[in-house]
C-alpha atoms as an extended CHARMM CRD file, in Angstrom:
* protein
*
       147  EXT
         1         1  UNK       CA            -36.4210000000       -0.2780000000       12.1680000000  PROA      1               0.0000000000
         2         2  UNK       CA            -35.3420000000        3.1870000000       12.5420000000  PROA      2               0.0000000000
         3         3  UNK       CA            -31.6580000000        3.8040000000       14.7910000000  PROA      3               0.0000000000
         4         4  UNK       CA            -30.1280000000        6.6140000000       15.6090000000  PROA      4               0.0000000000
         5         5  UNK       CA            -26.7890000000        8.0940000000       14.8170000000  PROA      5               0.0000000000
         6         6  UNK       CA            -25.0760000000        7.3180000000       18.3430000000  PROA      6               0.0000000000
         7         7  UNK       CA            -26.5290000000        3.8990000000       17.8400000000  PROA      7               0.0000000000
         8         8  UNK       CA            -24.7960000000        3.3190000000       14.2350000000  PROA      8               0.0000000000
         9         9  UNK       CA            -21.4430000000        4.6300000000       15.7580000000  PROA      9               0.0000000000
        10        10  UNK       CA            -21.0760000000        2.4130000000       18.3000000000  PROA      10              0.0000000000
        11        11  UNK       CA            -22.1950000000       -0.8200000000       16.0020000000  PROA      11              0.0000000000
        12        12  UNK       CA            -19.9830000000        0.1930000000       13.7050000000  PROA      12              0.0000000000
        13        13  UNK       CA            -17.0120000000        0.4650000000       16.2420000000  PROA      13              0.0000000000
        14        14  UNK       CA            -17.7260000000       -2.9510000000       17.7670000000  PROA      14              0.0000000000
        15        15  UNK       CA            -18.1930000000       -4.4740000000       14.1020000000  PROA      15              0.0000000000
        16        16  UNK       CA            -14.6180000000       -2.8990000000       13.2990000000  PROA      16              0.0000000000
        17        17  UNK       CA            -10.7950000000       -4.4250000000       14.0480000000  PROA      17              0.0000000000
        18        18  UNK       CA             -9.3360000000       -2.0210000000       16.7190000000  PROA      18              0.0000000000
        19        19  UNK       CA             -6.5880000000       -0.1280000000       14.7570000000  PROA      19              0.0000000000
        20        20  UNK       CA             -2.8040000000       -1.6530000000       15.2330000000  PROA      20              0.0000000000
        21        21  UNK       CA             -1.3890000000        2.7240000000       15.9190000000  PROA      21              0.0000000000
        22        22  UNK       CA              1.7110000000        1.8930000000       17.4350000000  PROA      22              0.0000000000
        23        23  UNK       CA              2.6220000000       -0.6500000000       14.5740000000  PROA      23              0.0000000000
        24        24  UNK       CA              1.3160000000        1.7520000000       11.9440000000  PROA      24              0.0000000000
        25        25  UNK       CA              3.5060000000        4.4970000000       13.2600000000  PROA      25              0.0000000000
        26        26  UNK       CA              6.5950000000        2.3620000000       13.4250000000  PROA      26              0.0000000000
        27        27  UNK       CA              6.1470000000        1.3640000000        9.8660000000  PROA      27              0.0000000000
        28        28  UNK       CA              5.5640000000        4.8090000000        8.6620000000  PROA      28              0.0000000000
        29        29  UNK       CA              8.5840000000        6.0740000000       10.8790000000  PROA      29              0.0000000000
        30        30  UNK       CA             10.6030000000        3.5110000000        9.5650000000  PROA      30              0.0000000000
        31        31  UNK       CA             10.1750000000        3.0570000000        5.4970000000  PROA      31              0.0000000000
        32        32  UNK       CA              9.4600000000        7.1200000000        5.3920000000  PROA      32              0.0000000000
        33        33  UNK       CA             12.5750000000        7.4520000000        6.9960000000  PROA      33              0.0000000000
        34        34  UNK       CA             13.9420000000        4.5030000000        4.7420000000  PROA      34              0.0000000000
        35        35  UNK       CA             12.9090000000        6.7760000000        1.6410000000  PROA      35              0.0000000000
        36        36  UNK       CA             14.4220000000        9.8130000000        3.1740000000  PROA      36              0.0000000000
        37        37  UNK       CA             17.5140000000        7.7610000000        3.7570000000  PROA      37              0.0000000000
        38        38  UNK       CA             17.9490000000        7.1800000000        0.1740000000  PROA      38              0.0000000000
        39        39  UNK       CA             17.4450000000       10.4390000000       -1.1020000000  PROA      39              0.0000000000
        40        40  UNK       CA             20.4850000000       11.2570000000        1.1010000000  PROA      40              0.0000000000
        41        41  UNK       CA             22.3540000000        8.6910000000       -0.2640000000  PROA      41              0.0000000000
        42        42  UNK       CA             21.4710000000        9.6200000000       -4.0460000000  PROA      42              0.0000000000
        43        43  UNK       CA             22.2650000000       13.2570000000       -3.0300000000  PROA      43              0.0000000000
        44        44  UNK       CA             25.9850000000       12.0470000000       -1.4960000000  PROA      44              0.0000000000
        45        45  UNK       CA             26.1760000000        9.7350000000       -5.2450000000  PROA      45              0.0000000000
        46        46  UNK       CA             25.3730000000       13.3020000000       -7.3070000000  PROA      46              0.0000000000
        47        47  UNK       CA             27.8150000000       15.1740000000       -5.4470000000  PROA      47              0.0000000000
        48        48  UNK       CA             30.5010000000       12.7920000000       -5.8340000000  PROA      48              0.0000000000
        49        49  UNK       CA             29.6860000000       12.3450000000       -9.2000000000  PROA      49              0.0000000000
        50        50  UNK       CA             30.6660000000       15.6410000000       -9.7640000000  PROA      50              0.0000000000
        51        51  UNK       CA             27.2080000000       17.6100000000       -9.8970000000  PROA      51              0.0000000000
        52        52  UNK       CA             26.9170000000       20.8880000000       -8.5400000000  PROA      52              0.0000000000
        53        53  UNK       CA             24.4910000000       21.8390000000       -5.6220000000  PROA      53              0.0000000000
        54        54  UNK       CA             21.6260000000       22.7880000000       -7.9300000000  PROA      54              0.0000000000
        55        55  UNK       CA             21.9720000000       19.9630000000      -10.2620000000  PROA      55              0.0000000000
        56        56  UNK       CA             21.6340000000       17.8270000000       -7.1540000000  PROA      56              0.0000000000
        57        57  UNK       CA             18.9360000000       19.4180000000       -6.1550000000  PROA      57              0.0000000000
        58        58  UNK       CA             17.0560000000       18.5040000000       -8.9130000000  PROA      58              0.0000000000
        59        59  UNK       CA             18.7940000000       14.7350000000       -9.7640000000  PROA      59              0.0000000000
        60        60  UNK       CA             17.5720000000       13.5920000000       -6.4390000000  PROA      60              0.0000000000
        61        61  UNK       CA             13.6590000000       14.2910000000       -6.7500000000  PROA      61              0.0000000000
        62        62  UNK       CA             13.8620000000       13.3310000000      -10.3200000000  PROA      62              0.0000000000
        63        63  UNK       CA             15.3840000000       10.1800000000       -9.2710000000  PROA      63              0.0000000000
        64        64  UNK       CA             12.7060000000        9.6120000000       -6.4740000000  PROA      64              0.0000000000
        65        65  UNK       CA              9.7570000000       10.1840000000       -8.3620000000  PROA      65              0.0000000000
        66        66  UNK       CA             11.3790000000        8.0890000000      -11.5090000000  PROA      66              0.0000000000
        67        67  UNK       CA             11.8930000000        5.1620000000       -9.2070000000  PROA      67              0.0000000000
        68        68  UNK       CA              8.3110000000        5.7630000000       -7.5700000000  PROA      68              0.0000000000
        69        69  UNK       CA              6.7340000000        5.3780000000      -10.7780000000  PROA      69              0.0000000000
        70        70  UNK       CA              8.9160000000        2.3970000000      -11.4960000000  PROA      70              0.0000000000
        71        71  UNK       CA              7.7400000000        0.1450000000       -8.4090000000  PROA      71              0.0000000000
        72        72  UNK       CA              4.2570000000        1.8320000000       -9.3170000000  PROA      72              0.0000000000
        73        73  UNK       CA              4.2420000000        0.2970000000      -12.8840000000  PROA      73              0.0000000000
        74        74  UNK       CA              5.2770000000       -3.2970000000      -11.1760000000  PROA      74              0.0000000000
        75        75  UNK       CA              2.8870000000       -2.6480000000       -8.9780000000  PROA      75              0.0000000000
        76        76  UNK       CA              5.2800000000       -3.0650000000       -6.0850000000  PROA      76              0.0000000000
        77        77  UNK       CA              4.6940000000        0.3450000000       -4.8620000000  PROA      77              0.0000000000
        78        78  UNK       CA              0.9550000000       -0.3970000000       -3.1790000000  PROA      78              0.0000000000
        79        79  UNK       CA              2.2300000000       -3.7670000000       -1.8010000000  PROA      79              0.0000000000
        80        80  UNK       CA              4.5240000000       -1.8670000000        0.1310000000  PROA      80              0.0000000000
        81        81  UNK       CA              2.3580000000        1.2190000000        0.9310000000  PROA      81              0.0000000000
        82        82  UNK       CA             -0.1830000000       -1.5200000000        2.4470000000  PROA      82              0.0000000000
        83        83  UNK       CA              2.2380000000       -1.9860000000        4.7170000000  PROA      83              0.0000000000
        84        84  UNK       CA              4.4500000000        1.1660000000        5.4900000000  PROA      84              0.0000000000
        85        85  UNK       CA              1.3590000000        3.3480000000        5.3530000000  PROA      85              0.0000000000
        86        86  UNK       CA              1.8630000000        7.4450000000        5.5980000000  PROA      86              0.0000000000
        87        87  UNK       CA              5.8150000000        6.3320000000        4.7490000000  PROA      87              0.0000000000
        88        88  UNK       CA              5.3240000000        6.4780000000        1.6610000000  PROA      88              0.0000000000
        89        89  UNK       CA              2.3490000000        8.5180000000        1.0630000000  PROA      89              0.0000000000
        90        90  UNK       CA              3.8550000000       11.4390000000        2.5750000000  PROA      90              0.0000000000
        91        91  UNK       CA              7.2900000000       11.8100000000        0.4920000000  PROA      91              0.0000000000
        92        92  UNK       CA              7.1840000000       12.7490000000       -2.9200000000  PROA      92              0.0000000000
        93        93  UNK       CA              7.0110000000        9.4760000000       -3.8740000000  PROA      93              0.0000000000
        94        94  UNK       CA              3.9960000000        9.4400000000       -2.4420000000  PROA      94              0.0000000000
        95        95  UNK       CA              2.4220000000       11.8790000000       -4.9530000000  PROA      95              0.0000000000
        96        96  UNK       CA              3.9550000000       10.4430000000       -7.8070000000  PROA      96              0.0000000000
        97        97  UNK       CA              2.0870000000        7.3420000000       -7.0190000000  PROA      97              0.0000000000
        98        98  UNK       CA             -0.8090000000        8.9340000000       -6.8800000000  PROA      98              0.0000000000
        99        99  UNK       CA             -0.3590000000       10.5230000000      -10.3610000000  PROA      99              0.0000000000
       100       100  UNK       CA              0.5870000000        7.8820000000      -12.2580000000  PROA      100             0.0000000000
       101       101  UNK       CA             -1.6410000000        5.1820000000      -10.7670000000  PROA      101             0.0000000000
       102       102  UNK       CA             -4.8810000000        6.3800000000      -12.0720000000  PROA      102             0.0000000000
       103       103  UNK       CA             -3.4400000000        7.0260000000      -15.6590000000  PROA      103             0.0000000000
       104       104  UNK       CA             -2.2360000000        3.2470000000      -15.5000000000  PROA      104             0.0000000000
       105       105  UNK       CA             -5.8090000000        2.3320000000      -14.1430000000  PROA      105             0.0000000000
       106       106  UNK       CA             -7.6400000000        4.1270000000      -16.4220000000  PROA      106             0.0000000000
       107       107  UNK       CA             -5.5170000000        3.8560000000      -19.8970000000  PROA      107             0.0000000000
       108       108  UNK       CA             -8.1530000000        1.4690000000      -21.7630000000  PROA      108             0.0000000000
       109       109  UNK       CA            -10.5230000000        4.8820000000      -21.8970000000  PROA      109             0.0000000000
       110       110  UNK       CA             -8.0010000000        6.2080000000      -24.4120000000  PROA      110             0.0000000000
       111       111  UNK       CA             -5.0990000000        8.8010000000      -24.3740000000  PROA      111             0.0000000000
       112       112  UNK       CA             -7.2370000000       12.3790000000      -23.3240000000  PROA      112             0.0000000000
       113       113  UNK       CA            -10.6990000000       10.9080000000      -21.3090000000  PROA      113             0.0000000000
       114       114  UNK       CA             -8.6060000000        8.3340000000      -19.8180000000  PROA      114             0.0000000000
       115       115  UNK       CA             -4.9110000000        8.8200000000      -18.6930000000  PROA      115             0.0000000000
       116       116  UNK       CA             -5.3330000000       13.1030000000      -19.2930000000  PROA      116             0.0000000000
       117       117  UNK       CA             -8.4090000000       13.3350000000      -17.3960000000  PROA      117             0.0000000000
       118       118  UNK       CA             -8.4240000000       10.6730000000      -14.4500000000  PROA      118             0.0000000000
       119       119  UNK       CA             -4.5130000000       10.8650000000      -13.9020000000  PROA      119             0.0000000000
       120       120  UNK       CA             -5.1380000000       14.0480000000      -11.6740000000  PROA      120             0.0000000000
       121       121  UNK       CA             -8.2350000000       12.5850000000      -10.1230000000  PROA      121             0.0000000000
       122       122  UNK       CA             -6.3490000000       11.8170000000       -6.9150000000  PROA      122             0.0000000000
       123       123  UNK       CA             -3.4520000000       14.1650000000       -7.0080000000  PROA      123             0.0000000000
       124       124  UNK       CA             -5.1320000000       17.3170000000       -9.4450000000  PROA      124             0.0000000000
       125       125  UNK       CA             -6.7300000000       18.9980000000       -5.8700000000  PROA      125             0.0000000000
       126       126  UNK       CA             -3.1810000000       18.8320000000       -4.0940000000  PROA      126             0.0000000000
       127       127  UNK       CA             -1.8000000000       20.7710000000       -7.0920000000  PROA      127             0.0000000000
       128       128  UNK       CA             -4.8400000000       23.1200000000       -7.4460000000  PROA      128             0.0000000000
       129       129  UNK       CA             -4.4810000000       24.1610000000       -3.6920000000  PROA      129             0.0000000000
       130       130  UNK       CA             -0.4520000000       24.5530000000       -3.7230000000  PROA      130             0.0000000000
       131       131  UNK       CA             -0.5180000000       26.7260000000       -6.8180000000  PROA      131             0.0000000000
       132       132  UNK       CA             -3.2820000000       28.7650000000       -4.9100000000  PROA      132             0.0000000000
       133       133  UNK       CA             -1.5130000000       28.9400000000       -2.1440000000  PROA      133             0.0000000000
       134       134  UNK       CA              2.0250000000       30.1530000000       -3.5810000000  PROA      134             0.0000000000
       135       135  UNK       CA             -0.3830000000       32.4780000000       -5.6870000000  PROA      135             0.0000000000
       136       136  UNK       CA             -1.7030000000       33.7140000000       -2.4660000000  PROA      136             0.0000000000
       137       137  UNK       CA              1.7480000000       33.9030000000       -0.5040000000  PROA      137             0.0000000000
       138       138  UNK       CA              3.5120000000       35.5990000000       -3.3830000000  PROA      138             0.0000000000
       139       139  UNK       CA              0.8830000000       38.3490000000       -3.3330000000  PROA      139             0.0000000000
       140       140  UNK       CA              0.7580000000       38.7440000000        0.3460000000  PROA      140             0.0000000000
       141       141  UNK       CA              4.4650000000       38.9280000000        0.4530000000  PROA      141             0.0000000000
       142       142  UNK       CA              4.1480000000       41.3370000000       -2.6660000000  PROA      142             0.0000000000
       143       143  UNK       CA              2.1910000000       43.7050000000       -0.8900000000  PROA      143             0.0000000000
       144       144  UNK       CA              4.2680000000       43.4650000000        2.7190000000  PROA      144             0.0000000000
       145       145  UNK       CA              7.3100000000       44.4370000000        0.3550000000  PROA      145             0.0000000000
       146       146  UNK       CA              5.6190000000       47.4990000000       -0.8710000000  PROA      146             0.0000000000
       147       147  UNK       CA              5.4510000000       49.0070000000        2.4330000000  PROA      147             0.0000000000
């Protein structure tokens, strides 16, 4: 029995839960704004502990991605993604996750063919197409400055 496309699509879309958006959103909205929240708070802490603006500028992601990593090692950091969703995807947080979980998932392969090569599996093509693009910018802007 042969179906078409159109025919798979809509099978598939009666077969599948409708989407909670609304809820999603609010989740997002909320624990990425939770997360954003805290980096405030850790920026307020460096500055009263005496750091100046540039060391605080570099405490607080530090501090973000080192605590990232931490509930990513208890493996609290995809309960809570399951439910905050892009809240904690988004944020830097986010991207540490998604370094350091494949080098956890894939340590038993060994030191280089497991945690070197699979821990930028997820994250490696975000990296790739940032350092392209600021490669790209800088030259544009290079050029622009010329004239």
């Amino acid at each position: 029995m042969q179906i078409t496309k159109q025919e798979y699509s809509k099978l598939v879309d009666k077969k599948s839960p409708p989407t909670k958006k609304i809820k999603n959103c609010i989740f997002a909205f909320l624990f990425g704004g939770a997360i954003c929240t805290l980096g405030q708070l850790l920026m307020m802490l460096y500055t009263m502990a005496g750091l100046n603006e540039t060391q605080v500028k570099m405490a607080v992601p530090v501090t973000l991605i080192f605590l990232a990593c931490v509930a990513t090692g208890f493996k609290v950091f995809d309960s809570v993604a399951a439910i905050a969703g892009a809240g904690t995807l988004v944020p830097i947080t986010g991207f540490a996750n998604a370094v350091l979980s494949p080098a956890i998932e894939f340590k038993a392969e060994g030191h280089v063919m497991g945690i070197g090569a699979k821990m930028f599996s997820i994250a490696g093509p975000v990296i790739v197409f940032g350092l392209t693009a600021g490669v790209v910018y800088g030259l544009v802007l290079s050029v622009f400055r010329l004239f």
